[in-house]
PDB file with SEQRES, HELIX, SHEET and CRYST1 records, atoms N, CA, C and O in Angstrom:
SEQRES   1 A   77  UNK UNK UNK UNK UNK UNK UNK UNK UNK UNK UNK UNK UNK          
SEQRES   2 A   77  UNK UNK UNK UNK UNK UNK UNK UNK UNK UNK UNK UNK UNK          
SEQRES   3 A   77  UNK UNK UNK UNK UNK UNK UNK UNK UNK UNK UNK UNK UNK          
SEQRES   4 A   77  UNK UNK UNK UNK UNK UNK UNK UNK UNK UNK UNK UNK UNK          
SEQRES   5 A   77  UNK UNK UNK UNK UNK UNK UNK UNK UNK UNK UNK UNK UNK          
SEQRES   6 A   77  UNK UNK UNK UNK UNK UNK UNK UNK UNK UNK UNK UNK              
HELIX    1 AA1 UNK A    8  UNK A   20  1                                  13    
HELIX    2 AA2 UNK A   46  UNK A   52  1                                   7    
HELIX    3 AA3 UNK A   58  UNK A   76  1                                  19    
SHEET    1 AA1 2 UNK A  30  UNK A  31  0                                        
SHEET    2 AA1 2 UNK A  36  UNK A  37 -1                                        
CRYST1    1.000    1.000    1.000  90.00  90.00  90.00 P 1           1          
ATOM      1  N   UNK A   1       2.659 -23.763   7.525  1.00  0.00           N  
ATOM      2  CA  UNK A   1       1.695 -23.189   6.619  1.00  0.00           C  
ATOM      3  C   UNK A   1       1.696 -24.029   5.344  1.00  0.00           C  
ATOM      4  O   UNK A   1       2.799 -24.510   5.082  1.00  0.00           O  
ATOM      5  N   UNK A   2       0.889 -24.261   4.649  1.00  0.00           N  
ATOM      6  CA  UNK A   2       0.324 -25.097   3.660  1.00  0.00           C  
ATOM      7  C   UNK A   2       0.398 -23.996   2.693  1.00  0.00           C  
ATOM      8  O   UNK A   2      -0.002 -22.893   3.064  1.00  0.00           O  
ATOM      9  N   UNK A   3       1.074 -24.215   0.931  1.00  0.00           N  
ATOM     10  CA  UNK A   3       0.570 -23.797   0.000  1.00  0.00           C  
ATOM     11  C   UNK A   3      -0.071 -24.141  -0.298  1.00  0.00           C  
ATOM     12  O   UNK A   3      -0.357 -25.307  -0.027  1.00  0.00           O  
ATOM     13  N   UNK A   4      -1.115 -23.038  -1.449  1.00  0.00           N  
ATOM     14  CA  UNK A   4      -2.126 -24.024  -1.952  1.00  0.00           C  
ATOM     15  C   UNK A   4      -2.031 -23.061  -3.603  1.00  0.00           C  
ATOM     16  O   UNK A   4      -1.971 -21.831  -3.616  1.00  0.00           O  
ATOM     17  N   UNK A   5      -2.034 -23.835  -4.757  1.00  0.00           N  
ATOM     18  CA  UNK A   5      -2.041 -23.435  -5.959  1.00  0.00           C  
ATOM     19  C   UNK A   5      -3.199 -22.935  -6.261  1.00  0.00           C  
ATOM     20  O   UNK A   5      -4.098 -23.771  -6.166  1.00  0.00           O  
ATOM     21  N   UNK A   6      -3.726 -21.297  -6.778  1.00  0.00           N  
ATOM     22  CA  UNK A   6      -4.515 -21.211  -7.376  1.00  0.00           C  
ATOM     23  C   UNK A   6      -4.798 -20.740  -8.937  1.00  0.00           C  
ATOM     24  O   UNK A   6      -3.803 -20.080  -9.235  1.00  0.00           O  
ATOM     25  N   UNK A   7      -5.519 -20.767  -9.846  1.00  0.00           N  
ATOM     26  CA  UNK A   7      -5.642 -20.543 -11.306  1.00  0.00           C  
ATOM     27  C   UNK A   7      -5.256 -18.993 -11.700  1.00  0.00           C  
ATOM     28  O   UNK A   7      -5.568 -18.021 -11.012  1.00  0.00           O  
ATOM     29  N   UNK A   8      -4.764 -18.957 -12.525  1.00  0.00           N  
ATOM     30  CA  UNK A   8      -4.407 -17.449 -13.275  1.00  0.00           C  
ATOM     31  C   UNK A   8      -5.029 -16.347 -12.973  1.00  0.00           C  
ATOM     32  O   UNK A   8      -4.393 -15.309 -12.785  1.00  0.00           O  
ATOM     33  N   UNK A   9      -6.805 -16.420 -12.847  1.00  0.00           N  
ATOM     34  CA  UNK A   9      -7.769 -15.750 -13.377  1.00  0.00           C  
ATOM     35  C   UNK A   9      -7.899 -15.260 -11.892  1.00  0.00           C  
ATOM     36  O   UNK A   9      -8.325 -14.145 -11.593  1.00  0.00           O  
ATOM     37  N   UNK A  10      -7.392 -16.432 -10.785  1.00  0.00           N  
ATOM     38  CA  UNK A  10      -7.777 -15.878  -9.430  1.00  0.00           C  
ATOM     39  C   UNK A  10      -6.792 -15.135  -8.617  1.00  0.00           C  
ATOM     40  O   UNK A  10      -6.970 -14.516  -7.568  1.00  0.00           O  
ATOM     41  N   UNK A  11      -5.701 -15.324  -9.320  1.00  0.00           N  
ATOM     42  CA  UNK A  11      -4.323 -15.292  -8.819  1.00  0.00           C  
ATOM     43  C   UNK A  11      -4.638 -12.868  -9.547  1.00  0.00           C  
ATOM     44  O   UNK A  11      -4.467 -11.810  -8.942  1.00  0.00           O  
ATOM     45  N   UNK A  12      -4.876 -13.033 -10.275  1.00  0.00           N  
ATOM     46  CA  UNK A  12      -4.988 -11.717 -11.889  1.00  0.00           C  
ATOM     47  C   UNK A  12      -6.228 -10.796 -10.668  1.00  0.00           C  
ATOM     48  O   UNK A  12      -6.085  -9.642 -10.264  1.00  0.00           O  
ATOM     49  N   UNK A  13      -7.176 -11.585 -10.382  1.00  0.00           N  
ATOM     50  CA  UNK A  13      -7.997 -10.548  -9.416  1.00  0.00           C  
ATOM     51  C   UNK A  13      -8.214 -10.203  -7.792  1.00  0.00           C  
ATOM     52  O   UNK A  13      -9.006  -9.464  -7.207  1.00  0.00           O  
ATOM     53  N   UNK A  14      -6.989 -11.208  -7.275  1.00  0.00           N  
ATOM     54  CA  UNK A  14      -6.311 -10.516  -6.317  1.00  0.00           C  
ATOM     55  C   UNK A  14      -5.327 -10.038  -6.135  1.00  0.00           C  
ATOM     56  O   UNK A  14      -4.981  -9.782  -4.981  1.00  0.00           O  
ATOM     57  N   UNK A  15      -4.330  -9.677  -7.478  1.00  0.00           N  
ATOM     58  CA  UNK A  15      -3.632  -9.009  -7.780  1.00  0.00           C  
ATOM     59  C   UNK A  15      -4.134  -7.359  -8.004  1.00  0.00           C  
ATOM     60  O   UNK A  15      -3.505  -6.370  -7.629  1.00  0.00           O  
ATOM     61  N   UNK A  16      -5.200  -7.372  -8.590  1.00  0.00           N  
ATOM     62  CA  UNK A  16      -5.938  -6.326  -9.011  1.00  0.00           C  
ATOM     63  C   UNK A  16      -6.155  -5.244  -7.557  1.00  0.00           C  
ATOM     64  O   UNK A  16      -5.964  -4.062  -7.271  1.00  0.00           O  
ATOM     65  N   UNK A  17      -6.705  -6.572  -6.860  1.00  0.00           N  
ATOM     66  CA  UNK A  17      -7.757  -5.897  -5.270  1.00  0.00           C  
ATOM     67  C   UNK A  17      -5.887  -5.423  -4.846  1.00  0.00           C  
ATOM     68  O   UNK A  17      -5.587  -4.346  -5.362  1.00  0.00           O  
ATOM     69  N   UNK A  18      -4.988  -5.933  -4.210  1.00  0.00           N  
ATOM     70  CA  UNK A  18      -3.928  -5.861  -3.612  1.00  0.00           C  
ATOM     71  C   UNK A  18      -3.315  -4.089  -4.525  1.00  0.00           C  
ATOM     72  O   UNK A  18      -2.766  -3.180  -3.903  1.00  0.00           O  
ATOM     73  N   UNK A  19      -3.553  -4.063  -5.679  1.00  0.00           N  
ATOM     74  CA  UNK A  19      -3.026  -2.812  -6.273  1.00  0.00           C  
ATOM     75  C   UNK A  19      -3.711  -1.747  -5.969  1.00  0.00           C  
ATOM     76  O   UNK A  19      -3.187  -0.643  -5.822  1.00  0.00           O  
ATOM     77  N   UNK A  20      -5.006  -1.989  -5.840  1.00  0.00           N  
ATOM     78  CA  UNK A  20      -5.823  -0.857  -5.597  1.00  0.00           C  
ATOM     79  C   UNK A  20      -5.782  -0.420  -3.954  1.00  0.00           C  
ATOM     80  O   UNK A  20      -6.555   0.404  -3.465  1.00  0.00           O  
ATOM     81  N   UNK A  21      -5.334  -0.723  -3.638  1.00  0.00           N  
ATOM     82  CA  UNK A  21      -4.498  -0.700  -1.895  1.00  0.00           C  
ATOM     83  C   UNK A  21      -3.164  -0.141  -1.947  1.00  0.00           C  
ATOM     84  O   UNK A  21      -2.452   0.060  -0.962  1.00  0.00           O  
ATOM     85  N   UNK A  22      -2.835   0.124  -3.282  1.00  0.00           N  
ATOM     86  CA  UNK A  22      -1.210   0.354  -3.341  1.00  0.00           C  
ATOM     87  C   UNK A  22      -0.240  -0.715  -2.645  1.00  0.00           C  
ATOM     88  O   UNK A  22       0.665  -0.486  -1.842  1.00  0.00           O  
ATOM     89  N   UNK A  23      -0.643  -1.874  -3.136  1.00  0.00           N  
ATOM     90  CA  UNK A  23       0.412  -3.191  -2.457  1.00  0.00           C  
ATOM     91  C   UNK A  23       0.684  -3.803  -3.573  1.00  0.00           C  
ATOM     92  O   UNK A  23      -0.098  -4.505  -4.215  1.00  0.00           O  
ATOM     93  N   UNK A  24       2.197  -3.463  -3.927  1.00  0.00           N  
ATOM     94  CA  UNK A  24       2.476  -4.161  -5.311  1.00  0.00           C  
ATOM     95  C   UNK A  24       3.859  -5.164  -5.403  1.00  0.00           C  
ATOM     96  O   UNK A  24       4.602  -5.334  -6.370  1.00  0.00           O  
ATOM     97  N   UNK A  25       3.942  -5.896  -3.734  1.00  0.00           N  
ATOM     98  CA  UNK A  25       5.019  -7.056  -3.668  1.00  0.00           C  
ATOM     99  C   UNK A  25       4.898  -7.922  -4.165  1.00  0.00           C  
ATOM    100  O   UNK A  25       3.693  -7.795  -4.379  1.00  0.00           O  
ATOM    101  N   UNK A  26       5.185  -8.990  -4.676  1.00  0.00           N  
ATOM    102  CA  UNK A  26       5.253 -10.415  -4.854  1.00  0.00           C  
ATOM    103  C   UNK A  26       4.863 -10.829  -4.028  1.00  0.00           C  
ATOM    104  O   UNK A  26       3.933 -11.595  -4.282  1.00  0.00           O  
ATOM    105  N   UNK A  27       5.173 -10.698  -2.710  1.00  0.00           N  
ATOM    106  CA  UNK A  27       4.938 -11.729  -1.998  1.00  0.00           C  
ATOM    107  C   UNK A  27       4.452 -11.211  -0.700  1.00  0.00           C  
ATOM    108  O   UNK A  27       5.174 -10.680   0.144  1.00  0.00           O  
ATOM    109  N   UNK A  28       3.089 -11.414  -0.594  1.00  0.00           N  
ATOM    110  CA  UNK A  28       2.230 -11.285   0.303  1.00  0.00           C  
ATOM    111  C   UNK A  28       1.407 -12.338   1.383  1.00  0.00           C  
ATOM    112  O   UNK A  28       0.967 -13.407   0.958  1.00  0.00           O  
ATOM    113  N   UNK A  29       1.258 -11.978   2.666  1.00  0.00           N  
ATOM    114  CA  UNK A  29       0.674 -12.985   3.554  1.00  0.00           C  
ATOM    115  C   UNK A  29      -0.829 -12.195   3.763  1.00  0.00           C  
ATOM    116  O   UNK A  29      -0.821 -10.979   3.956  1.00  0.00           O  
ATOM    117  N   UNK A  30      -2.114 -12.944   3.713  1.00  0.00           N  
ATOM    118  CA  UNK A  30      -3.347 -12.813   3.770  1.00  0.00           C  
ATOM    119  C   UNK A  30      -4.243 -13.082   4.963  1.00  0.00           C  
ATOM    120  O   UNK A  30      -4.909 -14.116   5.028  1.00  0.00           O  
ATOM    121  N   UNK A  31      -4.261 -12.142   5.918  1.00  0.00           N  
ATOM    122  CA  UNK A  31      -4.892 -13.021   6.930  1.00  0.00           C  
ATOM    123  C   UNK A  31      -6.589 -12.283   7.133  1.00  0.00           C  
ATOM    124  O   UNK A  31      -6.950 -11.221   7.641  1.00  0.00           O  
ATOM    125  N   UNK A  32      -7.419 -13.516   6.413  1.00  0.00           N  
ATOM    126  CA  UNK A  32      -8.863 -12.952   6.747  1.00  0.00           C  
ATOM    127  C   UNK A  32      -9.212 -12.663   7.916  1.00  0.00           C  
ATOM    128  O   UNK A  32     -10.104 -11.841   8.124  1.00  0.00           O  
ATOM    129  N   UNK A  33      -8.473 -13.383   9.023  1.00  0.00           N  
ATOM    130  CA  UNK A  33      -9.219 -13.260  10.218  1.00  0.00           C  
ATOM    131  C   UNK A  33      -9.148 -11.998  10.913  1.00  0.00           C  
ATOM    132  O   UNK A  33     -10.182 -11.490  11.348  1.00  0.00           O  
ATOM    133  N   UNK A  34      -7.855 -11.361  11.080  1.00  0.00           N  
ATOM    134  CA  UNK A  34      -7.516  -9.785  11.281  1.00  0.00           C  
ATOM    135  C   UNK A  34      -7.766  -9.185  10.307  1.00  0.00           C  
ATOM    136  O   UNK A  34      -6.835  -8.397  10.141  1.00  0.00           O  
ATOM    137  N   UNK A  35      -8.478  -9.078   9.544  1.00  0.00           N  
ATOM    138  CA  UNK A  35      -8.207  -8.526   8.064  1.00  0.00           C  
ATOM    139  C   UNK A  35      -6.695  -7.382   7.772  1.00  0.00           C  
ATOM    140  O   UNK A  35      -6.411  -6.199   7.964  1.00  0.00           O  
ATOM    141  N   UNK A  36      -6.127  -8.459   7.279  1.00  0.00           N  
ATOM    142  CA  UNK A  36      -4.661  -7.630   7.330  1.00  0.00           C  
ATOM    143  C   UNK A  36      -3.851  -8.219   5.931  1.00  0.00           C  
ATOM    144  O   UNK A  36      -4.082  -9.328   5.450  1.00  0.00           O  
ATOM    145  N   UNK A  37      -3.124  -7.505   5.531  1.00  0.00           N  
ATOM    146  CA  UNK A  37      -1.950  -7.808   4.616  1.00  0.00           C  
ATOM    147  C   UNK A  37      -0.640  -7.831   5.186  1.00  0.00           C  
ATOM    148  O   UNK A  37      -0.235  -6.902   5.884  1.00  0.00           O  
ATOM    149  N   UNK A  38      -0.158  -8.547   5.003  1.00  0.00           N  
ATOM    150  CA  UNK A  38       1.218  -8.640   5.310  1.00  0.00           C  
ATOM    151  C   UNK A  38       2.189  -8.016   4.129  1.00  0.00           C  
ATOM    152  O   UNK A  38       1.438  -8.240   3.180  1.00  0.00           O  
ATOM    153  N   UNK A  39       3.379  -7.370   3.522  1.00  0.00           N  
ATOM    154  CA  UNK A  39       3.551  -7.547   2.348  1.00  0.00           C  
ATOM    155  C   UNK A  39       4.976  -7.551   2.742  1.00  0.00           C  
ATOM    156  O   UNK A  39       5.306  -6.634   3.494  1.00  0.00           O  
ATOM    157  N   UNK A  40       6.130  -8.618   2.294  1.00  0.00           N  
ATOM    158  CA  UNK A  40       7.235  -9.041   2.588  1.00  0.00           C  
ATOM    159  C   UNK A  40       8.401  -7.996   1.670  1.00  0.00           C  
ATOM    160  O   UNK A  40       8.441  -7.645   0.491  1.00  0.00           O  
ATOM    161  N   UNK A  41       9.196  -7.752   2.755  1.00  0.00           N  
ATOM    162  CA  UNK A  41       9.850  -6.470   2.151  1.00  0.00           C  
ATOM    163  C   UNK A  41      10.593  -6.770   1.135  1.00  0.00           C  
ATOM    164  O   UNK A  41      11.013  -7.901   0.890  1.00  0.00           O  
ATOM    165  N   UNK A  42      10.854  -5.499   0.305  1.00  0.00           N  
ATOM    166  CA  UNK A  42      12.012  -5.823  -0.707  1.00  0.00           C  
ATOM    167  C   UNK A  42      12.595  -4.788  -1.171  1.00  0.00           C  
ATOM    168  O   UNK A  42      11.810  -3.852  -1.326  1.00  0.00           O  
ATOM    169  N   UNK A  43      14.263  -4.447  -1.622  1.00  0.00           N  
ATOM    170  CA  UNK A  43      14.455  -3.674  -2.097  1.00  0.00           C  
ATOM    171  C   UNK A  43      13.780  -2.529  -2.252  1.00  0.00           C  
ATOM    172  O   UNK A  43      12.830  -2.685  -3.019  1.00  0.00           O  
ATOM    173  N   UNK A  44      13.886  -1.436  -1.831  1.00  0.00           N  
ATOM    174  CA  UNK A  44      13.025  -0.428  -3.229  1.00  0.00           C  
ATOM    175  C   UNK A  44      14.156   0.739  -3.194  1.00  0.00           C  
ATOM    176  O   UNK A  44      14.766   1.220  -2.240  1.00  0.00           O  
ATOM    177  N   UNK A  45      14.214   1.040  -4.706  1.00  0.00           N  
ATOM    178  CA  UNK A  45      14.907   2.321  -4.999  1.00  0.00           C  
ATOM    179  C   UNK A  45      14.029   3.886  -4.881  1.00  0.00           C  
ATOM    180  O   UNK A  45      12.908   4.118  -4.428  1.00  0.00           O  
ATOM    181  N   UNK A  46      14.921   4.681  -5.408  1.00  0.00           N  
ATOM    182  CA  UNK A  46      14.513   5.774  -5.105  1.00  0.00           C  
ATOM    183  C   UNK A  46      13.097   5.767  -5.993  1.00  0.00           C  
ATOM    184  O   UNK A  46      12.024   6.173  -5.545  1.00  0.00           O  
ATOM    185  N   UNK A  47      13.243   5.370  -6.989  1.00  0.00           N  
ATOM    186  CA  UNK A  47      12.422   5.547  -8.275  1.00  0.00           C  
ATOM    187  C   UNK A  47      11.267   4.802  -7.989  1.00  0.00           C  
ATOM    188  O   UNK A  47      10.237   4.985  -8.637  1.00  0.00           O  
ATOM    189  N   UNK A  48      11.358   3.745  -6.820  1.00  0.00           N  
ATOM    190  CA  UNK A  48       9.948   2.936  -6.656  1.00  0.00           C  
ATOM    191  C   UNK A  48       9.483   3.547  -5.830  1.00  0.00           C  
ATOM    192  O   UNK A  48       8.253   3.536  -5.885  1.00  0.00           O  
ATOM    193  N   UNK A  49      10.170   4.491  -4.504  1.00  0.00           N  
ATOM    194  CA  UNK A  49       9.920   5.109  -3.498  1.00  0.00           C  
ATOM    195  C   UNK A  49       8.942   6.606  -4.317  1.00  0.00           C  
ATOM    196  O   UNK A  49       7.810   6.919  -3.950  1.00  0.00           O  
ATOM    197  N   UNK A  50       9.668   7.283  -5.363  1.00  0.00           N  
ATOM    198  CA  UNK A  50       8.718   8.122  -5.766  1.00  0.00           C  
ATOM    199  C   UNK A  50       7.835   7.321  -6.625  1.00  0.00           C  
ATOM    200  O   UNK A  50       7.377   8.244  -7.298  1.00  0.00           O  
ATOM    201  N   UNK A  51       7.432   6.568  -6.951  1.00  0.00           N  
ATOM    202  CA  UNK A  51       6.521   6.528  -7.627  1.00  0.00           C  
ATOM    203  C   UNK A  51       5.096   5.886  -6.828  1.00  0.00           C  
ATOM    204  O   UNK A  51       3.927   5.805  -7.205  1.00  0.00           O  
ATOM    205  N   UNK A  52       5.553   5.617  -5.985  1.00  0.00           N  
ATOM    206  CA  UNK A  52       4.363   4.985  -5.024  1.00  0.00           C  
ATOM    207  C   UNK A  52       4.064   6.014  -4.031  1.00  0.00           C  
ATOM    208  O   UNK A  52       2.937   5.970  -3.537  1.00  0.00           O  
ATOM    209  N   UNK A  53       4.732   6.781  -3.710  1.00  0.00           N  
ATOM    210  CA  UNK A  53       4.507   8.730  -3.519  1.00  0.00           C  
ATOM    211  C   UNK A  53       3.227   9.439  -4.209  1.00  0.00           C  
ATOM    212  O   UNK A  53       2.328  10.176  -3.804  1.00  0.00           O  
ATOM    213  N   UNK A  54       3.625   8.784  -5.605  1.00  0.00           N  
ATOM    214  CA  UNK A  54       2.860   9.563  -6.628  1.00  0.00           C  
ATOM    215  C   UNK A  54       1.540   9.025  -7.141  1.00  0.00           C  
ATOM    216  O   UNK A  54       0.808   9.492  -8.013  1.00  0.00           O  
ATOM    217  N   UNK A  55       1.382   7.766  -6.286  1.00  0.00           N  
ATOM    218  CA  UNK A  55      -0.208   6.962  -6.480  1.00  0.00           C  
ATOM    219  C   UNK A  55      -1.308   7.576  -5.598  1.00  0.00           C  
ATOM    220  O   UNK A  55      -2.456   7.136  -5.641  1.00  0.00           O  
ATOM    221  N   UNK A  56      -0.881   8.797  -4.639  1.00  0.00           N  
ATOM    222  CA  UNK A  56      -1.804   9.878  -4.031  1.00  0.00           C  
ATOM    223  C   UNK A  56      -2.664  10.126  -4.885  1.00  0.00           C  
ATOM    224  O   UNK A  56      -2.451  10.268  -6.089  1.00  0.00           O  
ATOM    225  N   UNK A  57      -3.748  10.200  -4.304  1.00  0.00           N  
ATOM    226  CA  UNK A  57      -4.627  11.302  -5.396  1.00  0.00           C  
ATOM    227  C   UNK A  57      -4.673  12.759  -5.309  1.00  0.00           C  
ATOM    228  O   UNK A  57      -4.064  13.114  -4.300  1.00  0.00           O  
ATOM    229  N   UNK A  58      -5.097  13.631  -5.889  1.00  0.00           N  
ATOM    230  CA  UNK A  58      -4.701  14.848  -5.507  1.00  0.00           C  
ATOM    231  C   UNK A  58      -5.735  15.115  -4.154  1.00  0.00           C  
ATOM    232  O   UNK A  58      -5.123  15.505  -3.159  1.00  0.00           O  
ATOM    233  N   UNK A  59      -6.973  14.982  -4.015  1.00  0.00           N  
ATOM    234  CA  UNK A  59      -7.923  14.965  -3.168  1.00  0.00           C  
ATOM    235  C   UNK A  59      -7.231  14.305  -1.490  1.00  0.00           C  
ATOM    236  O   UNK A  59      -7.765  14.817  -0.505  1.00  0.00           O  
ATOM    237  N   UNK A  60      -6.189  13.310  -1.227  1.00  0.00           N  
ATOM    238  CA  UNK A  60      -5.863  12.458  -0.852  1.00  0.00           C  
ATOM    239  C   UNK A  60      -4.348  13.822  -0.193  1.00  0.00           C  
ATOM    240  O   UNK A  60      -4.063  14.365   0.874  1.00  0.00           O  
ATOM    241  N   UNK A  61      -3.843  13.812  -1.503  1.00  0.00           N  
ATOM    242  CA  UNK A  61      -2.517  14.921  -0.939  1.00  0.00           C  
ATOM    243  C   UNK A  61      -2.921  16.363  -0.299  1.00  0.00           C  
ATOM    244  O   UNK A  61      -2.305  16.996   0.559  1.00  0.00           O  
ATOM    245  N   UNK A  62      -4.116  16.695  -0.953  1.00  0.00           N  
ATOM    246  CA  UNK A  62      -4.568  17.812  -0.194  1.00  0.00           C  
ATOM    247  C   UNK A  62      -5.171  18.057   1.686  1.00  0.00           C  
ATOM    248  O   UNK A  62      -5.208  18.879   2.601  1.00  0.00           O  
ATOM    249  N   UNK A  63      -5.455  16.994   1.396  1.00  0.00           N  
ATOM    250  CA  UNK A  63      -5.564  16.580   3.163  1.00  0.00           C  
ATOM    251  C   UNK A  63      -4.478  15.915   4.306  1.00  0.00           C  
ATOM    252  O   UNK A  63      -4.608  15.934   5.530  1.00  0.00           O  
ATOM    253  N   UNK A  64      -3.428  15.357   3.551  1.00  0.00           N  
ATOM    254  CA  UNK A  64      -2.272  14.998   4.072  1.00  0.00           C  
ATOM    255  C   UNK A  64      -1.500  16.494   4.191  1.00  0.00           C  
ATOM    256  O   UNK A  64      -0.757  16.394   5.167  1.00  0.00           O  
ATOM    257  N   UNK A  65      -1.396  17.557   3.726  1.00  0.00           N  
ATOM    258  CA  UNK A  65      -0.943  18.573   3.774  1.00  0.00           C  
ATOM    259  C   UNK A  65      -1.236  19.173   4.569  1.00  0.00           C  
ATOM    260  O   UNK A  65      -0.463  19.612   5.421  1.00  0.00           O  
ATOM    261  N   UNK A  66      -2.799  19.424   4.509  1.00  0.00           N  
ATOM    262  CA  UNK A  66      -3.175  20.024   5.568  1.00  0.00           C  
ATOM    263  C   UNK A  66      -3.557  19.473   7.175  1.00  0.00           C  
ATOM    264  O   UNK A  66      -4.225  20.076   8.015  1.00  0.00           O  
ATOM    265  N   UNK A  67      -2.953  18.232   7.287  1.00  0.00           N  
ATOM    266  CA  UNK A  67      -2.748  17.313   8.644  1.00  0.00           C  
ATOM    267  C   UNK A  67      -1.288  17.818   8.987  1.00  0.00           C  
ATOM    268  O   UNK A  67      -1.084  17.746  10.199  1.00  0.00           O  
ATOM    269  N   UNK A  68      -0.294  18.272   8.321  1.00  0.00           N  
ATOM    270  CA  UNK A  68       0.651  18.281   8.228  1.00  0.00           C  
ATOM    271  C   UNK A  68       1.223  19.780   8.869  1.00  0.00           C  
ATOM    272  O   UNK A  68       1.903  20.170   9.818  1.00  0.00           O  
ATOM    273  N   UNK A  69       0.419  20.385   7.604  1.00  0.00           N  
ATOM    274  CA  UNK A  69       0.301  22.359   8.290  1.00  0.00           C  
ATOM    275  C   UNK A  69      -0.214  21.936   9.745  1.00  0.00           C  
ATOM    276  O   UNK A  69       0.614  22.030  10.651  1.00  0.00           O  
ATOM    277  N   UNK A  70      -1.908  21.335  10.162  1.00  0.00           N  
ATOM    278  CA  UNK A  70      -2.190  21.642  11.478  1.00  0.00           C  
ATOM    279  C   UNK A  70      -1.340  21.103  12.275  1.00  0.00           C  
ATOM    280  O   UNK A  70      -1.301  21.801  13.288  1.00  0.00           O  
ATOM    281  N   UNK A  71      -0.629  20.220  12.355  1.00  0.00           N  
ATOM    282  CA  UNK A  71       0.591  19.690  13.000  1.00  0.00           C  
ATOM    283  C   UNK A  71       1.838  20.913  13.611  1.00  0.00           C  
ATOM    284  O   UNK A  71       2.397  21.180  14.675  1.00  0.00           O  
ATOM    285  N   UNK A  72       1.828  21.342  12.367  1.00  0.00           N  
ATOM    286  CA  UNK A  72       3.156  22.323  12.711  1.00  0.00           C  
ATOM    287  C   UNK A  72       2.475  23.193  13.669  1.00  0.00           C  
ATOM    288  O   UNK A  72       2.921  23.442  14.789  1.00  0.00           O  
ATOM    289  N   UNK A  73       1.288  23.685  13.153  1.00  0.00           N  
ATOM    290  CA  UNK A  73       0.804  24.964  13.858  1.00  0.00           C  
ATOM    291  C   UNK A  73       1.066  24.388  15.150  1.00  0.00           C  
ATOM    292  O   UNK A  73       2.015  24.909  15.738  1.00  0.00           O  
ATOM    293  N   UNK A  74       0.324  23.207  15.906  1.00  0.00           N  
ATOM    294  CA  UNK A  74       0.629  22.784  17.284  1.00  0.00           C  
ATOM    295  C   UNK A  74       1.743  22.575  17.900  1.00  0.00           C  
ATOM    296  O   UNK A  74       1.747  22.475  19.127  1.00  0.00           O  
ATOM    297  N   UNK A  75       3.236  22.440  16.937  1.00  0.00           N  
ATOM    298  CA  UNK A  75       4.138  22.543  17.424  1.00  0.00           C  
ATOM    299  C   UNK A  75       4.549  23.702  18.056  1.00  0.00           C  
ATOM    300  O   UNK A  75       4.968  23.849  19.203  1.00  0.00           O  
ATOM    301  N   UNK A  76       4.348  24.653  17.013  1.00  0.00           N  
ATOM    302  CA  UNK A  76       4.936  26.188  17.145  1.00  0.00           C  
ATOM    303  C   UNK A  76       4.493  26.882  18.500  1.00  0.00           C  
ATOM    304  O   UNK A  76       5.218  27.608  19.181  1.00  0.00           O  
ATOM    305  N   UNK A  77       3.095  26.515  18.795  1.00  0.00           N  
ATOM    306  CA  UNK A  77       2.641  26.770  19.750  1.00  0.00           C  
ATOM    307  C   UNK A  77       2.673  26.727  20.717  1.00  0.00           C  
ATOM    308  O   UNK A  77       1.786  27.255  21.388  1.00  0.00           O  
TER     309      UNK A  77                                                      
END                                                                             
């Protein structure tokens, strides 16, 4: 694989796009063709673990909950 250097300004607004995805590694692989992110693991503490928990929206947690309730219900059943 080939690096290739790019400028601040381009480097600052795919940093931007990658956050708004909740992807906030250093070090990421880009593949247009699958459209996929790769994002290379690292450490995380408890404190990074909740806080990237907490980038839900509430609209977002309210439906994960309730995937969650209908889940159980099918267990119980």
């Amino acid at each position: 694989m080939i690096s290739k250097k790019m400028d601040q300004q381009a480097a600052s607004a795919i940093k931007s796009i990658l956050q708004k995805l909740n992807i906030n590694n250093s070090r990421v692989l880009i593949d247009l063709e699958k459209q996929t992110v790769e994002a290379q693991e690292e450490d995380c503490s408890v404190d990074d673990l909740l806080e990237a928990a907490g980038s839900l929206t509430p609209e977002r947690g309210k439906e994960l909950l309730e995937e969650v309730n209908r889940s159980r219900e099918d267990w119980n059943a």
